[in-house]
N, C-alpha and C positions, 0 to 999 in steps of 0.2 A: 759831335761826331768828328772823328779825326780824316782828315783828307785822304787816307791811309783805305780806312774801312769803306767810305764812300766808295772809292776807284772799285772797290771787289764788289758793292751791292751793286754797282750799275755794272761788271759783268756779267753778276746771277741774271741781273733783266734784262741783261743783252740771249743770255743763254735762255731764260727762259721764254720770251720772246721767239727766236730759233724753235725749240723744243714746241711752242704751239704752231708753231707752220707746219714741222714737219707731219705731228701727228695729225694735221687736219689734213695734209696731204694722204697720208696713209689712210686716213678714213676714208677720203674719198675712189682711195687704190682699193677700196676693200669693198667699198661699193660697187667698183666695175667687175673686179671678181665676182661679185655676186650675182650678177644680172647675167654670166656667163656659165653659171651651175646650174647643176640640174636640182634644185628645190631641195641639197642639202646644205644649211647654215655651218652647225657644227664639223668639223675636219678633225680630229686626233690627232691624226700622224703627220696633219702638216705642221700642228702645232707644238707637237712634241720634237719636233724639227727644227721650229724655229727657235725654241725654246733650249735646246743643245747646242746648236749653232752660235747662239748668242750668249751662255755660258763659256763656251769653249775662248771665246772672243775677248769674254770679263776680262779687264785686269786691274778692277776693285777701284776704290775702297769699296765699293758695293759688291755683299758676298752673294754667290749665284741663288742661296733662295730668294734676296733683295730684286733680285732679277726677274724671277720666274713671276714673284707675286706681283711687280710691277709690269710686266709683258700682260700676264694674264689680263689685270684691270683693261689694257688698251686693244687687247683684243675682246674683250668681253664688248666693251664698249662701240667696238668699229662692228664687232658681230651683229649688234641690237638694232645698228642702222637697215641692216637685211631685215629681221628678223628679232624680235625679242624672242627669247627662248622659258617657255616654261618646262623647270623642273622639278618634281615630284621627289621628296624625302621624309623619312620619318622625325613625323615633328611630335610637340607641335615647337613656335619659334625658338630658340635658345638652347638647342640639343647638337649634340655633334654631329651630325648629319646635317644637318644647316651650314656648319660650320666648314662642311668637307664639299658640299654646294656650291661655298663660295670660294672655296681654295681651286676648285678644278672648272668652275663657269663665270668667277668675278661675282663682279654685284650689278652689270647689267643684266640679272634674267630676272622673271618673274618667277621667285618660288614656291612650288606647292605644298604646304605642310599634308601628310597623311598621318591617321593614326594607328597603322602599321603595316610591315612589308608587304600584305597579298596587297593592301589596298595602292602600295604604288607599283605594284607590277599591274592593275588592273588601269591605274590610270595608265600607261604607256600605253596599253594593250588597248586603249578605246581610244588614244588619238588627244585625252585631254590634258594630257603633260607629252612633252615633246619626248624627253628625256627621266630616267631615275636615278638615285643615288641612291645601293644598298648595300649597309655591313653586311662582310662575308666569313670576315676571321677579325682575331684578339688575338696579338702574340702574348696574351696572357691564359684567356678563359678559350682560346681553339674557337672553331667553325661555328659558325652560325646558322645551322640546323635549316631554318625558315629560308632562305635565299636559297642555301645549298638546294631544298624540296624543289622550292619555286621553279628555278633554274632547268630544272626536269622538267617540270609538264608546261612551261610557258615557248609561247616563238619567239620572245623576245631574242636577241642577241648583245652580249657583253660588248661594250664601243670602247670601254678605257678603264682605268684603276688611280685610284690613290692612295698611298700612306699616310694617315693621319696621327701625329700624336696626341696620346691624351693624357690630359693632365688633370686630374680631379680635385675640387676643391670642396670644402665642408663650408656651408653659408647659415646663415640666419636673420633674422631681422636682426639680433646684437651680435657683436663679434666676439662676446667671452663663449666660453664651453660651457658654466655652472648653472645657465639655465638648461640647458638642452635635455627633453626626456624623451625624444622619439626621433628617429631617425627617417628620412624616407630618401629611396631611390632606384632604380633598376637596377634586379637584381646581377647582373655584370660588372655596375659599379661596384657595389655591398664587396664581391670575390675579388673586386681589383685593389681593396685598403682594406683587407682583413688586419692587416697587422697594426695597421695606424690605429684602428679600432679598437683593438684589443688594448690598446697600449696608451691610449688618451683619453677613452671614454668605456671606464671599465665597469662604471656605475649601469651603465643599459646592458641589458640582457637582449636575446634572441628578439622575444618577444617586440621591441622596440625598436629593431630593423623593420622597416614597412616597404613594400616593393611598392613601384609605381611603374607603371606605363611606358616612362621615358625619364633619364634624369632632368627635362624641361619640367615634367609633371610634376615632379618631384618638387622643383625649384618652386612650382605656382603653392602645392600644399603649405610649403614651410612657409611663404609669404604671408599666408591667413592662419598663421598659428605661431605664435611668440615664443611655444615649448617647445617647436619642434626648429631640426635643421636639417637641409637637404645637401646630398651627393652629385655634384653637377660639373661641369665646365664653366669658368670665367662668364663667358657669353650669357648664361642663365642667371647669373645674379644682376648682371646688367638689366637682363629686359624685366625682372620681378622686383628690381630696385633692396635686392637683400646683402649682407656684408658678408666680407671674406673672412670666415672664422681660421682656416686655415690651407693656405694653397699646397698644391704638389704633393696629395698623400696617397696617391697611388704605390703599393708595394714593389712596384718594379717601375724604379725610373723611366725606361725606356717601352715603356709601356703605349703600343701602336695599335693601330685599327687600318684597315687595309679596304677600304669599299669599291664598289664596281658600277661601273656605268653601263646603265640600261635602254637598250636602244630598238629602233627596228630596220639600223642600217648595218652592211656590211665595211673593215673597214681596212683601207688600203696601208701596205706596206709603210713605215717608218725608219727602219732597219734598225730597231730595238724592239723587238716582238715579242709577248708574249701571245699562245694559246690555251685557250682551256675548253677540256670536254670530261665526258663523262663516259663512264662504259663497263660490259657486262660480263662475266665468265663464267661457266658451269661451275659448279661446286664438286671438285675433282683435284685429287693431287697432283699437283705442278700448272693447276689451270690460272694461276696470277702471274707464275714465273713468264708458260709462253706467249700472256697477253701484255707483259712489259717488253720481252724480247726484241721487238722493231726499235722498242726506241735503241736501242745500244744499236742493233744492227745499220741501222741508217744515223748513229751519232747525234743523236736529239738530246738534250740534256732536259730530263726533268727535276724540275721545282719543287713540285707539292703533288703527295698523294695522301686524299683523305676516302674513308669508306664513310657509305653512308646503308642501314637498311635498305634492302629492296621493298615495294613494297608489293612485288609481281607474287614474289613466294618466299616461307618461312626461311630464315636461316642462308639467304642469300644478298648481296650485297652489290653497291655500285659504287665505282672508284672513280672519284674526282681528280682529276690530273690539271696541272698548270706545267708546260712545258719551253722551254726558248724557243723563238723563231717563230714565224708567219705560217699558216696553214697553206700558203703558195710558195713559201720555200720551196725548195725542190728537196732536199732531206725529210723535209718534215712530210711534205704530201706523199710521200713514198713509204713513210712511216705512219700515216693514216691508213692510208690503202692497205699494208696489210693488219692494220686491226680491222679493217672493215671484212677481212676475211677470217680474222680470227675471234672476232666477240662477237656475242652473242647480242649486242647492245653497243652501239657507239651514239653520242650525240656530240658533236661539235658545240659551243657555244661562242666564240670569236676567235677573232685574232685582233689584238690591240697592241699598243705602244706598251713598252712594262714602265711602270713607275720607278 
């Protein structure tokens, strides 16, 4: 070892040395914090705060997702001294929902796998997951139907969001294709590599797409069958110990999943907001126009409008809205107020940080 490299290893252990003081200092700053709340662990908007702050701050070589996924870890971890947090997703281990668990709560919680969406709005809703994580859109395959429902008849309230990307990969116990005679995976995945399918494995028919539960599921079937090969994320060939016959074949690179954090807190300003509600109009000409009307009139910018059936009466519909700004903004609550005069249906469901 040249005198040279030595001098720079003893200031990494100078540095990291430093780096453990400080964060045992901050743990224990996070401890006093917490003995001073009122019995909420989880914060969003403080952490979506700090998480900006100290992006704004970067000035690399470490790029700002370097940062968030590294904040995360230390605050997950300073969090679990309060409180370990269990959280509720759809599993079971090895699915992107796991994955998105861990991107938005660390690897200090305890998490709960479900085997599907009612079942993690009902754990929130009894108190035996603190928190849930549920897809709500694919900027490929649109809205996710089940959440959207949910979201209607549950008290839960939306605490946060995050963009996920996915990236799907084709697995098997071998990594060639010329075995492969069956396919398996949820059907989401199957719509997000039509083309790579068609186009690599033109030998299997309809028939030989097999849907499963979750692409986790998926990944366990093809583990106990040498013919077949499963649709999954990275993660799932990890935990079923199967090979990567081909990564990144989703049709659309940029291929995202956007899920929502389920809670039964309300949650305070960050000053990057998103809201989202839901709401009703007669079925009448010009009745969608005057129930969007406040937002332009009070300057609200909407995001996203999706309909969903009603399921009060035939041939009537309820509009899903995501809009900028805090539901105590002063634009925005002004812009509630008169839908609350003009629908026939409004239900609030948060205000969170926007991802």
């Amino acid at each position: 070892m040249t005198e040279q490299l030595k001098q720079l290893r003893n200031k990494i252990d100078a540095i990291d040395d430093e780096l453990l003081r400080l964060i045992n200092a901050r743990a224990q700053l996070a401890q006093q914090v917490g003995q001073k709340k009122s019995g909420v662990v989880y914060r969003p908007e403080r952490e979506s705060q700090i998480f900006s702050r100290l992006q704004q701050a970067n000035t690399g070589p470490l790029r700002n997702e370097h940062i968030e996924h590294l904040f995360t870890e230390v605050i997950s971890i300073c969090r679990a001294l309060e409180e370990p947090l269990t959280v509720a997703y759809l599993g079971p281990q090895g699915t992107f929902s796991e994955e998105a668990v861990t991107k938005r709560f660390g690897s200090a919680v305890n998490p709960m796998p479900c085997s599907s969406i009612d079942d993690i709005f009902r754990k929130v809703e009894s108190g035996a997951a603190n928190y849930g994580v549920v897809p709500v859109e694919n900027s490929t395959e649109g809205a996710v139907g089940r959440t959207m429902d949910l979201l209607l008849q549950s008290p839960l309230k939306i605490c946060g969001e995050l963009q996920l990307p996915i990236h799907q990969c084709l697995m098997a116990q071998q990594a060639g294709l010329s075995a492969i005679r069956k396919i398996y995976s949820h059907p989401q995945s199957f719509a997000q590599c039509q083309t790579w399918l068609n186009e690599n494995l033109q030998n299997l028919t309809a028939a030989d797409r097999i849907d499963a539960a979750s692409n986790a599921d998926a990944a366990r079937q093809a583990a106990a069958d040498s013919s077949a090969a499963a649709i999954a994320g990275k993660q799932a060939a990890d935990v079923f110990g199967l090979k990567i016959c081909a990564a990144n074949i989703e049709d659309n690179p940029n291929n995202t999943t956007r899920f929502l954090v389920i809670g039964n807190q309300d949650v305070a300003r960050s000053g990057k907001d998103k809201t989202s509600l839901a709401m009703a109009t007669p079925n009448r000409p010009g009745a969608v126009h005057e129930l969007l009307a406040p937002f332009a009139q009070h300057q609200v910018s909407m995001t996203r409008l999706e309909s969903r059936p009603s399921r009060a009466s035939l041939w009537e519909y309820v509009f899903f809205t995501d809009i900028a700004g805090h539901q105590e903004d002063e634009n925005v609550a002004r812009a509630l107020q008169a839908l609350r005069d003009n629908a026939t249906f409004l239900k609030v469901f948060g205000s969170y940080p926007a991802a």
